[in-house]
N, C-alpha and C positions, 0 to 999 in steps of 0.2 A: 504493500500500500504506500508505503511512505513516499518512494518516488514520484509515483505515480500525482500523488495528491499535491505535491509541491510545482508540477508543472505547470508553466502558464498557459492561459487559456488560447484554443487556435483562432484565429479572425477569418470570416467568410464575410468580407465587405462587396456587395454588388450595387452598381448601379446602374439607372438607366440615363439617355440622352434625353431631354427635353420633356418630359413628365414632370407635370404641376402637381402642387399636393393635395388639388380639391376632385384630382381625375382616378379616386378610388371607393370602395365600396365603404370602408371603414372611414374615410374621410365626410362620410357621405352623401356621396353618390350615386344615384339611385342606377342610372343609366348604364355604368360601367360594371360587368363582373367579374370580382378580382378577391375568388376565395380564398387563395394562398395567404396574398398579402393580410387578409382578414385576419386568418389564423393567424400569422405573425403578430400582426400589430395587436392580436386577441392574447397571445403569450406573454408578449413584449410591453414595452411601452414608445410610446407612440409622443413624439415630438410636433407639436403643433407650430412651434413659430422656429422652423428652420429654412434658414434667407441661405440662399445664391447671393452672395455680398456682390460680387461681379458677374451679373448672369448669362456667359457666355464661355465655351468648351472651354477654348486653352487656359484663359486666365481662372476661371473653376479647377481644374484639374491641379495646376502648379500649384495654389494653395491647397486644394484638397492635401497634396504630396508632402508641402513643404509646412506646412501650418502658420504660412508669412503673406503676406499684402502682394496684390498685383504690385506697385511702385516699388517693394522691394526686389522682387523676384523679377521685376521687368517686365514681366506679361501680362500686357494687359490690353494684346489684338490675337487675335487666330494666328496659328503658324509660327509662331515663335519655336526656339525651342530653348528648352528648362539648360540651363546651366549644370554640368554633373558635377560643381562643387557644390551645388546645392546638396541639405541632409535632407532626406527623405523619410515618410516611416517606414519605409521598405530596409535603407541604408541601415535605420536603429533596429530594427526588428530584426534581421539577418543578423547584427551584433550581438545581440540578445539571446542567440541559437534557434531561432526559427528558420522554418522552409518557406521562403518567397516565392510568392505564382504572379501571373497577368496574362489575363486573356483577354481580348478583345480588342476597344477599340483605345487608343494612348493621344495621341492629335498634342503631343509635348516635345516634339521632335522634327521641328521647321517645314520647310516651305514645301516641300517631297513629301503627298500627301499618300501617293504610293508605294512609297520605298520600303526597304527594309531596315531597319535599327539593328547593326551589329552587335554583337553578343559585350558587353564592356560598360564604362559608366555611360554611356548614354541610355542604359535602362534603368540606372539611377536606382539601384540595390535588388532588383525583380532576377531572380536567377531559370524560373520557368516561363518562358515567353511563348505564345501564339497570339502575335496581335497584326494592327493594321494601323497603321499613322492615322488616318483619318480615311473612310468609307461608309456610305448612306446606303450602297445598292446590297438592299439586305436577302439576294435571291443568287447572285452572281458574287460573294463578301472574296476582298483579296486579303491574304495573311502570309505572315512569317513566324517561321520557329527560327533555329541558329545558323541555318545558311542565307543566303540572297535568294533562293527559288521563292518564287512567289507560289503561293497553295491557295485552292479557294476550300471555303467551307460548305459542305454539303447540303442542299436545301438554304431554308431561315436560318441566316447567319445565326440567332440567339438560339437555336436551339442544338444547334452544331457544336457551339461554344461551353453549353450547358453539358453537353455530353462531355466534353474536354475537362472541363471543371470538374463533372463526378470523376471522372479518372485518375485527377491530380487529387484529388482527397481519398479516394481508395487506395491511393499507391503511396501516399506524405507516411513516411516514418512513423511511428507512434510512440517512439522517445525523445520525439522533438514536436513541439506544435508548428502549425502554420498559420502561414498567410497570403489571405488568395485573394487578389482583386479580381475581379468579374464586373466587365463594361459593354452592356450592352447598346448599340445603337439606337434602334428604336427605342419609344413612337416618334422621334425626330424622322419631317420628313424625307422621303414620299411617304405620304399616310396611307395609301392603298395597297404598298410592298408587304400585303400580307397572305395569309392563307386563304384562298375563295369561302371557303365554310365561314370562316369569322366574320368575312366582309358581310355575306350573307344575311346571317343571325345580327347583326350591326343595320346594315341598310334598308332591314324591314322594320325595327324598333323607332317606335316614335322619341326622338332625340329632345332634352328639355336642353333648350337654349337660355344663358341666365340674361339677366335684364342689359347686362351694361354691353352685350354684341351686337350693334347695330344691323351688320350684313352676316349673320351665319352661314357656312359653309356646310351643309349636315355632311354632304359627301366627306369632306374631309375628319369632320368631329367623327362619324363613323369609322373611318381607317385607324384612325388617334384611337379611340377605344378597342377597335379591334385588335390592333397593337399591344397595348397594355393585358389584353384579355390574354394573349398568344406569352408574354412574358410573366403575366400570373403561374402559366402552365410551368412553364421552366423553374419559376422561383417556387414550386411545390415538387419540383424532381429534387431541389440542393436540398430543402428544408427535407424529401424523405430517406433521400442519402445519406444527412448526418443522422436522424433516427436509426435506419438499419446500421449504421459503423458503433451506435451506441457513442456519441461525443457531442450530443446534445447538450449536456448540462458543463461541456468544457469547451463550450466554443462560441465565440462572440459571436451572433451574425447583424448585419447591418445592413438595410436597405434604403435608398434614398438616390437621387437625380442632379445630373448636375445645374439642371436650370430649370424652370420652366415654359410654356410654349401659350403666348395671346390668345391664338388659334379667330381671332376677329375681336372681339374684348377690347372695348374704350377706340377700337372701329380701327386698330393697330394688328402685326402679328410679328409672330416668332416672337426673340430673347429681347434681353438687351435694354427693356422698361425699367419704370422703376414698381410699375404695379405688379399684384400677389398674384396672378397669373402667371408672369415668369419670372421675381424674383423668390416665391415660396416655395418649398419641393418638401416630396416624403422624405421622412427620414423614421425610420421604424430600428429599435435596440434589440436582440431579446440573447440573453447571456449572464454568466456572474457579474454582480455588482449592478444590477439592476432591479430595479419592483419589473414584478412581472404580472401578470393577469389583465394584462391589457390597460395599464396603467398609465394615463394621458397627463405629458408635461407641457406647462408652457415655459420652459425656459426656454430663451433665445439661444439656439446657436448657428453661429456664423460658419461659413467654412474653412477659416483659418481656427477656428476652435475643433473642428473635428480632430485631426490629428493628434494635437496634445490629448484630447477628452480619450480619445481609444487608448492610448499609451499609458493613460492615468488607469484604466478600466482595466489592461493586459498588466499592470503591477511594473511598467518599464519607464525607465527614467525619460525627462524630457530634454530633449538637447536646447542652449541655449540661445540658437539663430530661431522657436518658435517665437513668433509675434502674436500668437493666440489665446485662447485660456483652458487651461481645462477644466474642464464641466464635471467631472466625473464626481465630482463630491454633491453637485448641482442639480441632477437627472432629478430629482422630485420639485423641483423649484427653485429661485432665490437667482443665482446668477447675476448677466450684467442687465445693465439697464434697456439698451439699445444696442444696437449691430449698423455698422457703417454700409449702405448700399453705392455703388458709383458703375458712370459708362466714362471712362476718362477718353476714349476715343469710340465713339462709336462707329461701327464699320460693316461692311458687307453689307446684307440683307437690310440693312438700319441706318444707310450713310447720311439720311436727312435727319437724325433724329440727333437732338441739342445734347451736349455735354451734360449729365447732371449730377447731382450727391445727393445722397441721401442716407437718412434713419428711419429705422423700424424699429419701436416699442413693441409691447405687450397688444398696446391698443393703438399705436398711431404711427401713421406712416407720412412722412414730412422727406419731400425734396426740394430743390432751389439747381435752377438753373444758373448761368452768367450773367442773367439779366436781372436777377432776384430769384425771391421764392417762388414756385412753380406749382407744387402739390400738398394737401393734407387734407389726409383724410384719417375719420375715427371707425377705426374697421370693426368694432365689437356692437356699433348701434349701424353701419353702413359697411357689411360684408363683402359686397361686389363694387363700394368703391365709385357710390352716383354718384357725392356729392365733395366737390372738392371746395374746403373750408378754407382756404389761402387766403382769401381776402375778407372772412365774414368777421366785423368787430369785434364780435363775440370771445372769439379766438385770437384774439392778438398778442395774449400774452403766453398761450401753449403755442401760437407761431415760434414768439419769442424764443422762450422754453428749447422747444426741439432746436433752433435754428442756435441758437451756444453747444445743445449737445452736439450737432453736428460741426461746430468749429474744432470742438475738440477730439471728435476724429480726424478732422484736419491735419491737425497739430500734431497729431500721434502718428499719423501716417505720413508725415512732411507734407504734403498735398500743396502747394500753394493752391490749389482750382484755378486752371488756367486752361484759355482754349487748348483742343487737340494738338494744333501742329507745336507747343512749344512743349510738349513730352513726346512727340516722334523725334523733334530737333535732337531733343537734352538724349534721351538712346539711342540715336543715329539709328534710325530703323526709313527704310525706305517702303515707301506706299504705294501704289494706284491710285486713280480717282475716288475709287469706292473705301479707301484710308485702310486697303485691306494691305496684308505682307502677300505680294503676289506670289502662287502657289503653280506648282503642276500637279498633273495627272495621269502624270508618265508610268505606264507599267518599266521594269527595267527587264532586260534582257532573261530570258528561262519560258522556261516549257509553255 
């Protein structure tokens, strides 16, 4: 016993691309069926006010990794790629005697959105690799293990993926824990890249569209839940894989997205907002050092807190380059006060849309553009977010209020808040029109 019971606990962290955290059944949802996650978030406890601080892939991910600020890390457009002196939790958890996985999709590894990541620090402490820099086409998915061939994955990429993942946890040593990230693509789109059954069962259901979508799309809200349905399915193969290994009760799992998706909402789409359509995402615990029984928190956490919070929760030290907090003493409440939101350069899909900052409390959601303040709203009496309070007198002094708290995320983060091009200037990063890092989509030479 004795060994055994001093081991730390393993981490099965999965997430999805572009799932909001109102697009579930436990959220709920009426429209979407998403039993799996049910059960987890019914195990587990269930985190209600978890923000996409910068809600878009790369700069998500680098602090996902690093538990530090876009302006530190430097990313903060698509296509970048992570610095391998950056610490990772992968880099701490391998020092810790864990077995490190990654599967899926990575998009931390510059402008070669098809290439391959050689086996070395540019996978930034990940020692099992099947992934793809960045790919959407979830029917035709391209991948790499440790050579340059390019390989596709069979069928729905996430389900191809999911079978890799059970394999890598059938086969992970059992005198060492792991740690397995799992990134799935989807429901980012195309929304319709799914299975016909699903699209089916989806395009006959009458879709509630909520008040503040001016022009709904059903065809696409359809594909999006279809999606999510197709990835419920997978996320109930990991949760019954760890049941039959029997390491249920020694293994963190963690589910949550790297952003959210408008899907038409405030008459906008995709990332990149500063509203709870795609700055809020699942994020579901269920493991040691948790309440469990389906136990709903509203602590705030950011994505630079994720990482210290798991390493607090795995009993492992936190390196000193985090800029985050950890929460793990937090999980039933108390925490910080507010989470810094910001688009310091907005790009691609969003090149018209303003610079902004922002906070999110418990209850209020306040941004300011370069021209002033821009948005607040009180989300706990206006959930979808009709009525933006910015200028009603009433409120001038919780203006006030939120608009200090957000200087001094400022301050914490250097931020001067200045237009886009004078932080492309300051990291010599060159752009497009679109303020994006122009990319290819060069398959490279193999089969």
């Amino acid at each position: 016993m004795g060994m055994a019971s001093k081991r730390r606990p393993n981490l099965l962290f999965v997430f999805a691309d572009q799932m909001r955290a109102r697009s579930a059944g436990y959220a709920g949802c009426r429209d979407v069926e998403t039993p799996w996650f049910d059960r987890l978030a019914g195990e587990g406890t269930v985190f209600t006010n978890a923000v996409s601080s910068m809600p878009v892939c790369t700069p998500y991910r680098a602090s996902l990794l690093t538990g530090r600020w876009p302006l530190s890390t430097g990313l903060f457009i698509n296509d970048l790629r992570l610095s391998p002196d950056e610490i990772t939790i992968a880099d701490v958890l391998k020092q810790a005697g864990y077995q490190t996985g990654y599967i899926g999709k990575w998009h931390l590894d510059g402008p070669d959105r098809l290439g391959p990541t050689p086996p070395g620090p540019r996978r930034q402490g990940f020692d099992f690799w099947a992934v793809a820099n960045c790919t959407h086409d979830y029917m035709r998915s391209i991948y790499y293990r440790d050579d340059p061939t390019p390989r596709y994955w069979e069928g729905y990429d996430a389900r191809a993926q999911t079978d890799l993942a059970i394999e890598f946890m059938r086969q992970a040593r059992r005198d060492q824990p792991f740690c397995l990230f799992m990134s799935w693509g989807p429901p980012h789109n195309p929304y319709r890249m799914v299975s016909q059954e699903l699209l089916d069962r989806y395009d006959k259901k009458p879709l509630a569209v909520p008040r503040n979508c001016p022009n709904p799309n059903l065809k696409e809200l359809a594909g999006y839940y279809a999606h999510i349905t197709a990835l419920d399915r997978e996320m109930g193969r990991l949760l019954t894989t760890l049941d039959h290994l029997g390491v249920c009760d020694e293994t963190l799992v963690v589910f949550t997205s790297d952003h959210g998706d408008m899907l038409g909402s405030h008459g906008v789409q995709r990332k990149q907002w500063p509203w709870d359509e795609s700055v809020l995402v699942p994020f579901l615990m269920r493991g040691p050092g948790l309440p469990s029984a389906g136990y709903v928190s509203d602590t705030i956490i950011g994505v630079v807190d994720v990482m210290p919070t798991l390493l607090g929760l795995l009993g492992v030290g936190i390196p000193g380059t985090v800029e985050g907090v950890d929460l793990s003493k937090h999980v039933r409440g108390g925490g910080p006060e507010s989470i810094l939101m910001e688009a310091v350069c907005p790009f691609g899909e969003c090149p018209q849309m303003p610079e902004w900052r922002g906070v999110r409390t418990k209850r209020h959601t306040y941004a300011r553009r370069l021209d002033g303040p821009w948005l607040l709203y009180d989300n706990k009496s206006d959930p979808e977010q009709m009525t933006n309070l910015v200028d009603d007198p009433a409120r001038a002094a919780l203006r006030g209020q939120l608009d200090k708290e957000l200087q001094r995320w400022l301050e914490k983060t250097t931020d001067p808040f200045k237009p886009r091009e004078y932080y492309v200037e300051k990291y010599g990063y060159h752009v497009d029109k679109r303020w994006q890092i122009p990319y290819t989509h060069k398959i490279p030479d193999g089969k």
